[in-house]
Structure formats: C-alpha cells, structure tokens
N, C-alpha and C positions, 0 to 999 in steps of 0.2 A: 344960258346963265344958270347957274346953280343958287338956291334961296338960300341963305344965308344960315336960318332954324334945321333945314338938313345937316349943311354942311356940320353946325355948332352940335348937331347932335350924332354926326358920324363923329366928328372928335371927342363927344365927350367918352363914347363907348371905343373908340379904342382906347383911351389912354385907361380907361374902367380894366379892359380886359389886358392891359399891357403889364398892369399891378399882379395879375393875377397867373401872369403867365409869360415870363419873360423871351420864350420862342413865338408868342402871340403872329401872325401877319396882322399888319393894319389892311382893315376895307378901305377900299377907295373906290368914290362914285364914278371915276372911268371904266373902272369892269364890269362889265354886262353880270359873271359870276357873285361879283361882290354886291352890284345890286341887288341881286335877288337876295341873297343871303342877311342884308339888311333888311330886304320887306320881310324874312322869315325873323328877325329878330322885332321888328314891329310889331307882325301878329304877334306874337310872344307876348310880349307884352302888353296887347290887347286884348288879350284870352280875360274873362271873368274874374277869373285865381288871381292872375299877375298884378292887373290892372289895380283888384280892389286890397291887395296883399291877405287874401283869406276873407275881406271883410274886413279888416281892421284899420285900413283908413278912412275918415271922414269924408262924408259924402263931398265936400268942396273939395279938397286934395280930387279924387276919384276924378270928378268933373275936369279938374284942372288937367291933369295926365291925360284925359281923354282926350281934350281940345288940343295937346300937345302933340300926343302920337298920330294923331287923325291931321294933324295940318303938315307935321313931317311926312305922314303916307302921302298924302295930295300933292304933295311936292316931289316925292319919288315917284309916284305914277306918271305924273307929266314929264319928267326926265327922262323917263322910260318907262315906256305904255308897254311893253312888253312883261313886265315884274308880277308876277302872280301874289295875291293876298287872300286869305282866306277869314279873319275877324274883322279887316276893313273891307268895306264891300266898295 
C-alpha cells in the first residue's frame, strides 16, 4: 500500500511540472525508473540551497519542509528499498 503524503506529493509535482511543460510524462510510483527519479527530485530538494531557499526562509518553514521531505523519503524507501538517496541518509 502506498502512504497517502507520497502519493499527495507525487501529484502535487506533477501537476507543478505539467504547468511548466505541457509534453511533461507524469511519475508514477509503479516504475522502478520513476522511483528513482523522485528520490533524485527529494534529494533536491533536500540539498542545503533548496531546502533553505538561499537562507531566506524562516527557521519553522525550514523545519517544516524538512519533516515533510524526510517522511515522504521514508516512505519511498520502504516501497522500494532499492531507490538510492544521497541528502537523506
């Protein structure tokens, strides 16, 4: 079974990247390809820079993101323990 906070946050990035790019493919947590490529959009955005936007969000925001992207990673790992991560360990 798939966690619901994955799922809500595979849709919110594709329909983010659907605006941006009308040939976009949607990810879908059945492909072994497309999981990865979500853990690599995770790390992304768990990188220092991303996470904190330069610095310019407040420490709660920061925090807040963190405990988001970190419980979505935890959730794709378990789905597949296979998925390489390099900023969530």
């Amino acid at each position: 079974m798939i966690d619901k906070e994955l799922q809500d946050y595979v849709a919110k990035k594709n329909s983010w990247n659907k605006v941006f790019d009308r040939n976009y493919k949607t990810l879908c947590l059945t492909s072994a390809v497309d999981r990865q490529k979500i853990a690599n959009i995770i790390d992304s955005e768990l990188s220092p820079e991303n996470l904190t936007c330069d610095g310019e969000l407040p420490r709660t925001h920061i925090a807040h993101r963190y405990k988001q992207l970190t419980k979505v990673a935890k959730q794709l790992k378990a789905l597949d323990p296979t998925v390489k991560f390099y900023e969530y360990a």
